[in-house]
C-alpha positions as CSV (number, residue, x, y, z in Angstrom):
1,X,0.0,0.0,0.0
2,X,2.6,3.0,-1.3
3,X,1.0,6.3,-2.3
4,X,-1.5,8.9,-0.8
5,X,-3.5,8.3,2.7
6,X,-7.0,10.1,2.9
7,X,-8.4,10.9,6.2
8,X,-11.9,10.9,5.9
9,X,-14.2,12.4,9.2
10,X,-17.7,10.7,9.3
11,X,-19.8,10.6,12.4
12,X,-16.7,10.8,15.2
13,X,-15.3,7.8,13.0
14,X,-11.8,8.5,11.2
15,X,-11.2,6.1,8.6
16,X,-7.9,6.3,6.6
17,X,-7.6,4.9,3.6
18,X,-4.5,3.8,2.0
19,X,-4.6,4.7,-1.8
20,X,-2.9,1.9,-3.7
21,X,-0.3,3.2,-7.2
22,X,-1.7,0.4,-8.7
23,X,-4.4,0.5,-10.8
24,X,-6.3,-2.2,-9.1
25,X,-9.4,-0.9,-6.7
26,X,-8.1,-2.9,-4.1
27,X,-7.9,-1.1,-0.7
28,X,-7.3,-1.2,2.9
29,X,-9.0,0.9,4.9
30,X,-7.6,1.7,8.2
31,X,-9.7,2.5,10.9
32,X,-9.6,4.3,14.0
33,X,-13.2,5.9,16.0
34,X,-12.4,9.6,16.9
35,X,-14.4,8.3,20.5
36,X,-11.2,5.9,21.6
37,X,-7.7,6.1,22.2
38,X,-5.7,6.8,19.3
39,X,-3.2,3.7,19.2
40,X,-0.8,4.7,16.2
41,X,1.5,6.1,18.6
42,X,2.0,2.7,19.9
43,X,2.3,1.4,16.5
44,X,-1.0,-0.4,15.7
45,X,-4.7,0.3,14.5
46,X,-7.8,-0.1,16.1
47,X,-8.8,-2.4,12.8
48,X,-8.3,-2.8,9.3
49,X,-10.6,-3.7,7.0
50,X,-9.6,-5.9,3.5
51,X,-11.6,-5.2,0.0
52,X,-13.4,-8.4,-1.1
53,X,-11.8,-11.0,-3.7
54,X,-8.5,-10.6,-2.1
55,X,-5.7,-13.5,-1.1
56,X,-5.0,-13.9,2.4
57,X,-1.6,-15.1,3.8
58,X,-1.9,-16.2,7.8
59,X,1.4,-16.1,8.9
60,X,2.8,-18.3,12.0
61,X,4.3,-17.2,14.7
62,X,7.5,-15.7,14.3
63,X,10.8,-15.8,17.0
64,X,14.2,-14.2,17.5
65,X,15.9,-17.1,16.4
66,X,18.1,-16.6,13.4
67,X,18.7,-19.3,10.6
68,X,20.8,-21.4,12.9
69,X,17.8,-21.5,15.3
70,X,20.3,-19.5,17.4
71,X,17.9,-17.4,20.4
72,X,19.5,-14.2,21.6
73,X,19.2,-13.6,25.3
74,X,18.3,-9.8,25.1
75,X,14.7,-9.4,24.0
76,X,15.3,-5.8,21.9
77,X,17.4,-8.5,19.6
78,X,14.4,-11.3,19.8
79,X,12.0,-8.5,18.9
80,X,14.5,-7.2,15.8
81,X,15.3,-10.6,14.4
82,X,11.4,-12.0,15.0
83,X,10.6,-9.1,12.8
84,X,13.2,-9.5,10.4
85,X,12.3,-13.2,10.3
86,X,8.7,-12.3,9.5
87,X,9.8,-9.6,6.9
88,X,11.1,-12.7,4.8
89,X,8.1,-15.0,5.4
90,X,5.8,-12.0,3.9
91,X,8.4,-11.6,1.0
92,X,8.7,-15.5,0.5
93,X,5.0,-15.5,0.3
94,X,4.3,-13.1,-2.3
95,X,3.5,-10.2,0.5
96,X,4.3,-6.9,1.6
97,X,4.5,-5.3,5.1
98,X,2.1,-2.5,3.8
99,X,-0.4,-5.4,3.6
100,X,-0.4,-7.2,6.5
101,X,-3.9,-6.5,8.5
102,X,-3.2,-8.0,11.7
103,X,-0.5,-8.9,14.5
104,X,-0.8,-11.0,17.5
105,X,2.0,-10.5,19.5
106,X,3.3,-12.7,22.2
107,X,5.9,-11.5,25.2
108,X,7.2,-13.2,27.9
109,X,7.1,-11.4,31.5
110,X,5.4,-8.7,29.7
111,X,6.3,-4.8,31.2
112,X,5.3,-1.7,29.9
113,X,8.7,-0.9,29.3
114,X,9.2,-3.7,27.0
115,X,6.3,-1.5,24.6
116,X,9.1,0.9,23.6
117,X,11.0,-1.8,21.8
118,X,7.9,-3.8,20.2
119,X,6.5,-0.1,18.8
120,X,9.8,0.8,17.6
121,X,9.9,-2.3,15.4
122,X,6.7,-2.1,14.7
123,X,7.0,1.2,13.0
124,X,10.4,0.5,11.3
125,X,9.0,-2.1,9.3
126,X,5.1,-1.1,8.7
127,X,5.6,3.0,8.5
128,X,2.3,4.6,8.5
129,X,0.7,1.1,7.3
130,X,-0.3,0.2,11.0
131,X,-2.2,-3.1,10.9
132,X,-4.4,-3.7,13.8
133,X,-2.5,-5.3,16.7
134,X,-2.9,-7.7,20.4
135,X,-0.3,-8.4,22.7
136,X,-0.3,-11.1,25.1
137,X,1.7,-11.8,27.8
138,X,2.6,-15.0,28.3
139,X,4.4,-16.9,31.2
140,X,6.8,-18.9,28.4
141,X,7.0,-20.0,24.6
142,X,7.6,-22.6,22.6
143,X,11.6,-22.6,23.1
144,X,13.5,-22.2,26.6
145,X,14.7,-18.9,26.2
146,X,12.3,-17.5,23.8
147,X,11.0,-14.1,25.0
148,X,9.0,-12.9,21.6
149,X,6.7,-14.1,19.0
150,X,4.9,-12.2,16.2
151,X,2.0,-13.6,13.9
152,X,0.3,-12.0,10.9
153,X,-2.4,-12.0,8.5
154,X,-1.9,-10.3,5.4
155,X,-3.8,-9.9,2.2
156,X,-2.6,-9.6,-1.5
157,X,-3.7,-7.7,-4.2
């Protein structure tokens, strides 16, 4: 989803829609109510909803373990490489960050200050394309030593 954004204002509800270059009518339409807490600051959406006739990819969860299956211990490097890592499973699946429409997030001994990180990485790789997001905090993964996880659900035009 590259090109303009249009804010439209229609009974207290802001909807911003993401006009695609292409010349497809295929559109996501971001949307959050002027009546609740404006979440793009911490890097998500309050929804996103997908144009009809599209292909959806579900993504599974992603860690911070690179190609060696090798887990850092910090969890601002999980977070990086669990990105990175899902960055390639989007590409490898015909996708784009732009179109992914929703993450579940999953953090181990979950803090507040541990938001700072996830929204930073967040925004690196989706920009102003903010899919709609929910974090869990979770007492342990899959793997000893794994702190993060990031799923997604993305749809292709």
């Amino acid at each position: 989803m590259t090109g303009e954004m249009k804010h439209l204002f229609t009974s207290g509800l802001i909807i911003m829609t993401m006009l695609s270059n292409a010349a497809n009518s295929n559109e996501l339409t971001i949307v959050n109510p002027a009546d609740l807490f404006d979440p793009t600051g911490f890097g998500y959406s309050q929804a996103v909803v997908t144009p009809s006739g599209v292909r959806q990819v579900y993504v599974s969860g992603q860690g911070g373990a690179d190609a060696a299956g090798v887990l850092p211990p910090d969890f601002a490097q999980q977070v990086d490489q669990a990105f990175a890592n899902l960055n390639v499973v989007l590409e490898q699946s015909g996708a784009r960050p732009d179109q992914v429409v929703k993450l579940t997030i999953y953090v181990v001994d979950h803090q507040p200050a541990k938001l700072g990180v996830v929204t930073n990485a967040v925004v690196s790789l989706f920009g102003a394309s903010l899919p709609a997001q929910t974090l869990v905090p979770v007492d342990r993964l899959a793997l000893p030593g794994m702190l993060f996880e990031v799923e997604a659900i993305a749809v292709v035009d």
